[in-house]
ZADO-1210 file (C-alpha; in nm, 4 decimals, padded with zeros to 6 digits):
<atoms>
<atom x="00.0000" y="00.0000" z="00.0000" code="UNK" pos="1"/>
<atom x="00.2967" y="00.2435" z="00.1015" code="UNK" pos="2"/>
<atom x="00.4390" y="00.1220" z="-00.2669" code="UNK" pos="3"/>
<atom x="00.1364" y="00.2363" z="-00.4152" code="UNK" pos="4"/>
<atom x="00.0859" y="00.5660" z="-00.2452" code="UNK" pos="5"/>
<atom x="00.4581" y="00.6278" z="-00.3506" code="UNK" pos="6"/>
<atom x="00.4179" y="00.5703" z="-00.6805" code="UNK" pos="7"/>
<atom x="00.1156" y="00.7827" z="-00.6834" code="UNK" pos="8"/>
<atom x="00.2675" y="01.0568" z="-00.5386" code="UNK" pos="9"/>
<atom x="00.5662" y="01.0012" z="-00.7688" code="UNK" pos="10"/>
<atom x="00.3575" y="01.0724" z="-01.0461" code="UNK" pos="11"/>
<atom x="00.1850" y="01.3511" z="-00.9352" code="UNK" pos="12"/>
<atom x="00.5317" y="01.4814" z="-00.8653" code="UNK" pos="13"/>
<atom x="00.5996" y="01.4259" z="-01.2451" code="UNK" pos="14"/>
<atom x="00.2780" y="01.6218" z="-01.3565" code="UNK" pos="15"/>
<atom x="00.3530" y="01.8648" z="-01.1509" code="UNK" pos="16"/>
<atom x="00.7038" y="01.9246" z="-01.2978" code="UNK" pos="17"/>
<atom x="00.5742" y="01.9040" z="-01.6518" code="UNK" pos="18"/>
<atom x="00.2727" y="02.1952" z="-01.5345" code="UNK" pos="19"/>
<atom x="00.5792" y="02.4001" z="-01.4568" code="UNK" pos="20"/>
<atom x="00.8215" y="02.3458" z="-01.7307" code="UNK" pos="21"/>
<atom x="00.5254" y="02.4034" z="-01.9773" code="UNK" pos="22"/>
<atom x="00.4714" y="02.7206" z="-01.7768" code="UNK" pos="23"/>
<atom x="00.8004" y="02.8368" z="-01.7835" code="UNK" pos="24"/>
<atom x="00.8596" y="02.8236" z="-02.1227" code="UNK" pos="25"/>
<atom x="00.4623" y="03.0001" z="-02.1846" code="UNK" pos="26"/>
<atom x="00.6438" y="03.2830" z="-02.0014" code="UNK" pos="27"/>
<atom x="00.9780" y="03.2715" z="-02.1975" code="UNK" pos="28"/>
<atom x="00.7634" y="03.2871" z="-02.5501" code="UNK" pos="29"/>
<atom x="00.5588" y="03.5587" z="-02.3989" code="UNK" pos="30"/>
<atom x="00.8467" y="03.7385" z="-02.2833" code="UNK" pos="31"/>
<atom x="01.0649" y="03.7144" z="-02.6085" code="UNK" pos="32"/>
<atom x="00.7688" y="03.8298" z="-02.7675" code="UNK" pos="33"/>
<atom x="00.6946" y="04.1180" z="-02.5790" code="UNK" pos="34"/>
<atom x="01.0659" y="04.2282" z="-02.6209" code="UNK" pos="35"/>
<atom x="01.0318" y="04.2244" z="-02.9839" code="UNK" pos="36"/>
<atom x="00.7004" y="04.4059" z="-02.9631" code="UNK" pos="37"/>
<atom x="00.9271" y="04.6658" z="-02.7349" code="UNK" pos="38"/>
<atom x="01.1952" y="04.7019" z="-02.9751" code="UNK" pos="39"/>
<atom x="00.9176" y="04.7792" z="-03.2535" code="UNK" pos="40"/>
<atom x="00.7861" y="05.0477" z="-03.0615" code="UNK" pos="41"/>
<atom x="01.0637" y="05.2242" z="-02.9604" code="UNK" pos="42"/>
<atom x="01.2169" y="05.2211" z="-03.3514" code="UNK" pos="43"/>
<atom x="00.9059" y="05.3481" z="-03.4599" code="UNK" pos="44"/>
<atom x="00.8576" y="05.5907" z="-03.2319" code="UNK" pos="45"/>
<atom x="01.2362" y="05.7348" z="-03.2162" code="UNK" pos="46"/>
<atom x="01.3078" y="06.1021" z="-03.2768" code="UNK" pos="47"/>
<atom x="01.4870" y="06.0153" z="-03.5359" code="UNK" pos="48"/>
<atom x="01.2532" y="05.8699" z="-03.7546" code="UNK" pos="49"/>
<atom x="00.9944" y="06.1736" z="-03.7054" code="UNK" pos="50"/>
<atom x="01.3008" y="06.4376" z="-03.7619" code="UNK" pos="51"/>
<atom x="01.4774" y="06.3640" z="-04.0696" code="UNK" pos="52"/>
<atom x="01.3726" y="06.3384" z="-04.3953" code="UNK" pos="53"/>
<atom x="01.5218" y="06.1832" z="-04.6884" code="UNK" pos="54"/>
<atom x="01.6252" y="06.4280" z="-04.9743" code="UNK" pos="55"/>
<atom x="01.3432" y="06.4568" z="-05.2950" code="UNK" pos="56"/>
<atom x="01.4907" y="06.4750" z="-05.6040" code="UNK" pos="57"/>
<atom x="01.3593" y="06.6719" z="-05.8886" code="UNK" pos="58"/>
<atom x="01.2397" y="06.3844" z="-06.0625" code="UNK" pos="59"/>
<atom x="00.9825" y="06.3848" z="-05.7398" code="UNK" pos="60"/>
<atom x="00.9254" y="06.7147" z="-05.6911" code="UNK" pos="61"/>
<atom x="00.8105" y="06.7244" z="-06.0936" code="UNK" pos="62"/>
<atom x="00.5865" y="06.3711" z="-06.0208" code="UNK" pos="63"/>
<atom x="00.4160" y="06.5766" z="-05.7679" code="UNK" pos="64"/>
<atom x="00.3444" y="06.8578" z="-06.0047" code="UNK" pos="65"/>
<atom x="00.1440" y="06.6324" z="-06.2574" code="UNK" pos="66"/>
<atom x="-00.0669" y="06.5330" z="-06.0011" code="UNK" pos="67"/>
<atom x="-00.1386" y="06.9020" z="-05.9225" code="UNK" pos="68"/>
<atom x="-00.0228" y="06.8020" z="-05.5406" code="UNK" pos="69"/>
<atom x="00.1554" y="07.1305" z="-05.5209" code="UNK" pos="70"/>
<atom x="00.0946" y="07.1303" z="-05.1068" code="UNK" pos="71"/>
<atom x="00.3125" y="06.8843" z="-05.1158" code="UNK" pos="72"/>
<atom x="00.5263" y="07.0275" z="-05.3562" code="UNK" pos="73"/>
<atom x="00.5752" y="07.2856" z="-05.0727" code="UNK" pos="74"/>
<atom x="00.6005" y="07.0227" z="-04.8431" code="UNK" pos="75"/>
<atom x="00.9184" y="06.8737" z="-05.0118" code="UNK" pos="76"/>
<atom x="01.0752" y="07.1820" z="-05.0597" code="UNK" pos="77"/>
<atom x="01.0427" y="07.2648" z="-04.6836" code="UNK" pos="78"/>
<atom x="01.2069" y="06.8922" z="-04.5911" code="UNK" pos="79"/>
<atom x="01.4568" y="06.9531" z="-04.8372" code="UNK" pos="80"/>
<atom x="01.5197" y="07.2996" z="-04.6877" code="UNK" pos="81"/>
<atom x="01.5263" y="07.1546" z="-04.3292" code="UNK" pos="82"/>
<atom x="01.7950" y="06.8982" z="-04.4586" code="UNK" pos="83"/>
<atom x="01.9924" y="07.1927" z="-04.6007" code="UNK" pos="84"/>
<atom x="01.9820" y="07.0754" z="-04.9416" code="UNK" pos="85"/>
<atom x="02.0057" y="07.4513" z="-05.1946" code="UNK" pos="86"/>
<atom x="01.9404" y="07.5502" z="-05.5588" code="UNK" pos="87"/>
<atom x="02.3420" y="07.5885" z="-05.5456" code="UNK" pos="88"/>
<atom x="02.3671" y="07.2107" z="-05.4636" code="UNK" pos="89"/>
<atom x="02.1178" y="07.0633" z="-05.7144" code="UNK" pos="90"/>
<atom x="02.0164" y="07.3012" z="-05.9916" code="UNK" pos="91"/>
<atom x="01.7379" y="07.0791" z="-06.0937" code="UNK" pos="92"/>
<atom x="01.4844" y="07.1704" z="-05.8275" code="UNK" pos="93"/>
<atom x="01.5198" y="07.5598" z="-05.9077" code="UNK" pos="94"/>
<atom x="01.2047" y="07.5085" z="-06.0836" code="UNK" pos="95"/>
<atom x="00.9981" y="07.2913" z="-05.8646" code="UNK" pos="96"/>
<atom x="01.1194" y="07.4974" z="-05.5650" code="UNK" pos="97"/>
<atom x="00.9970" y="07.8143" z="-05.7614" code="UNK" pos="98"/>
<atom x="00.6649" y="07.6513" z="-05.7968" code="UNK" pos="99"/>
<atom x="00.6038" y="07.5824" z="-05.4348" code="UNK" pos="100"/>
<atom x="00.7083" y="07.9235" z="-05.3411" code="UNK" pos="101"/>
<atom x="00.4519" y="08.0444" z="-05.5407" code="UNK" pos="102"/>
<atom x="00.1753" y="07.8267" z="-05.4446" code="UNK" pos="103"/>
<atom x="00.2546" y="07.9008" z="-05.0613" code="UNK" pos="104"/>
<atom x="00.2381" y="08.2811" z="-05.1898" code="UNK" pos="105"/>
<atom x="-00.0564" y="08.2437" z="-05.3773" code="UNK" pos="106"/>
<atom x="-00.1922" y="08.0543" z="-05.0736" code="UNK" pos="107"/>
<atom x="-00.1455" y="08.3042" z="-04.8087" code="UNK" pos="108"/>
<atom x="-00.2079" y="08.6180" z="-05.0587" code="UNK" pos="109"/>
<atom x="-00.5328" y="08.4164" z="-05.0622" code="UNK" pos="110"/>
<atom x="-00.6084" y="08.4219" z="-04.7036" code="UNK" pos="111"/>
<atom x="-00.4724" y="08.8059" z="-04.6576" code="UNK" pos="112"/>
<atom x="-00.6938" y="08.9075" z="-04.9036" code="UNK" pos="113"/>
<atom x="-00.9673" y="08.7502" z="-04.7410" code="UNK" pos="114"/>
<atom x="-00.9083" y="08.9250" z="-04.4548" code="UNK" pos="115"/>
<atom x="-00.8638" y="09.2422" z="-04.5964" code="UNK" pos="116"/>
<atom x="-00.5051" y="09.3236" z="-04.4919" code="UNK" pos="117"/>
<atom x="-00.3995" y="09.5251" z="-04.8358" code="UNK" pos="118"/>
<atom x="-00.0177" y="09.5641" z="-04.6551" code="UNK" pos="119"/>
<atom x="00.0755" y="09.1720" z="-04.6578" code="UNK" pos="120"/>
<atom x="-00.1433" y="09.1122" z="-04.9691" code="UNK" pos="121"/>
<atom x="00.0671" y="09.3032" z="-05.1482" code="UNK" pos="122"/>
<atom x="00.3820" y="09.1716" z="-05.0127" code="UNK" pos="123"/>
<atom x="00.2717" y="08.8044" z="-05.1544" code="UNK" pos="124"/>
<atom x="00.1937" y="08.9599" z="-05.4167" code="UNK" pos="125"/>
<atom x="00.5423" y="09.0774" z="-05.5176" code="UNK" pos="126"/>
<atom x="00.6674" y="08.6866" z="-05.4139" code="UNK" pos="127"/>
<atom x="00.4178" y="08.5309" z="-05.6393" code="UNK" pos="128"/>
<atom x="00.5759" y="08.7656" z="-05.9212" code="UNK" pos="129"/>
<atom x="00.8980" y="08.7142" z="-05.8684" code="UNK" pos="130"/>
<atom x="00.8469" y="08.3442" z="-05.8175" code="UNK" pos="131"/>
<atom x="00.6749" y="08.3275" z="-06.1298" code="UNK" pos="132"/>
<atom x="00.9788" y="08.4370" z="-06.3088" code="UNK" pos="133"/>
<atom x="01.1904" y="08.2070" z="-06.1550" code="UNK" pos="134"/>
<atom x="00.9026" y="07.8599" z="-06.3287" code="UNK" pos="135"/>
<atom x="01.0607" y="07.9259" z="-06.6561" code="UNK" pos="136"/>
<atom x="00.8692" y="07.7096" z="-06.9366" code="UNK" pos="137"/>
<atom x="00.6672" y="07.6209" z="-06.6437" code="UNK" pos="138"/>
<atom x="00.5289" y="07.9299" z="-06.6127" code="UNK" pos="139"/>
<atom x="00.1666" y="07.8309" z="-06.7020" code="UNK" pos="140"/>
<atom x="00.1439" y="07.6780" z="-06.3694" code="UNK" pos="141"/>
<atom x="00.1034" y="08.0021" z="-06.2490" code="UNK" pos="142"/>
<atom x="-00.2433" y="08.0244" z="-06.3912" code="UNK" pos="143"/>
<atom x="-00.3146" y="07.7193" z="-06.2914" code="UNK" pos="144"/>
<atom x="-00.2392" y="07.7895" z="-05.9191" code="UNK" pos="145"/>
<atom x="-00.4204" y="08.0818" z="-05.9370" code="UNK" pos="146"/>
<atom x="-00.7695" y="07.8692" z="-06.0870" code="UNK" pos="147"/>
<atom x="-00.6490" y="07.6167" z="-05.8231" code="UNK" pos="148"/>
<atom x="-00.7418" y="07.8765" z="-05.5604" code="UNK" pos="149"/>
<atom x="-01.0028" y="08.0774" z="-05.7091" code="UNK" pos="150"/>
<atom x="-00.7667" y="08.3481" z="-05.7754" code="UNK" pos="151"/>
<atom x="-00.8676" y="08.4061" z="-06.1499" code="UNK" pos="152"/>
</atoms>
């Protein structure tokens, strides 16, 4: 009887130990797992990633253009500005960067027009001239900017 009792308690002994082995390797998965999950959220969340911007080309800048996206024309220029990348440095985006300093002109000539204030009207006024000189054959965009926002 002793035997049997031993044997019994032997093998709850041995379920036992497999409840807990099973368990501790539940809580190693979970654990790796949540560690990866960590590491996820910290990458995608660094400053760095919501900072910097990569440089746009003029090849995008122009892409933008056909799609008449030329807030994000400004956009671009503004990341590109932030990165310190100039005319000087790539002469290709004089023209898109003349583009989206005339649609933010055009943009806030808008809204100081709306409000009445003739004084800063005219001073976007005078940047969406000379930025219009600066679009070259692109100079038709102009009009279109100005349709764009009812400015016609």
């Amino acid at each position: 009887m002793k035997k049997r009792e031993e044997n019994k308690t032997a093998a709850k002994e041995d379920n036992t130990d497999k409840k807990y082995t099973l368990l501790n390797a539940a809580i190693v998965v979970l654990t790796v797992v949540l560690a990866f999950m960590l590491l996820g959220l910290f990458i995608r969340t660094s400053p760095r990633q919501n900072t910097f911007f990569e440089e746009h080309t003029s090849e995008d800048l122009l892409r933008v253009m056909d799609y008449s996206g030329y807030q994000r024309l400004v956009e671009y220029k503004l990341e590109n500005d932030a990165l310190g990348v100039t005319v000087e440095d790539n002469p290709t985006l004089a023209i898109p960067n003349a583009i989206a300093d005339y649609y933010e002109a055009a943009f806030c000539y808008t809204g100081y027009m709306a409000a009445g204030s003739t004084d800063k009207t005219a001073e976007y006024k005078a940047i969406m001239d000379e930025a219009a000189g600066r679009m070259g054959d692109y100079s038709y965009i102009a009009g279109e900017i100005n349709e764009y926002l009812g400015l016609d």
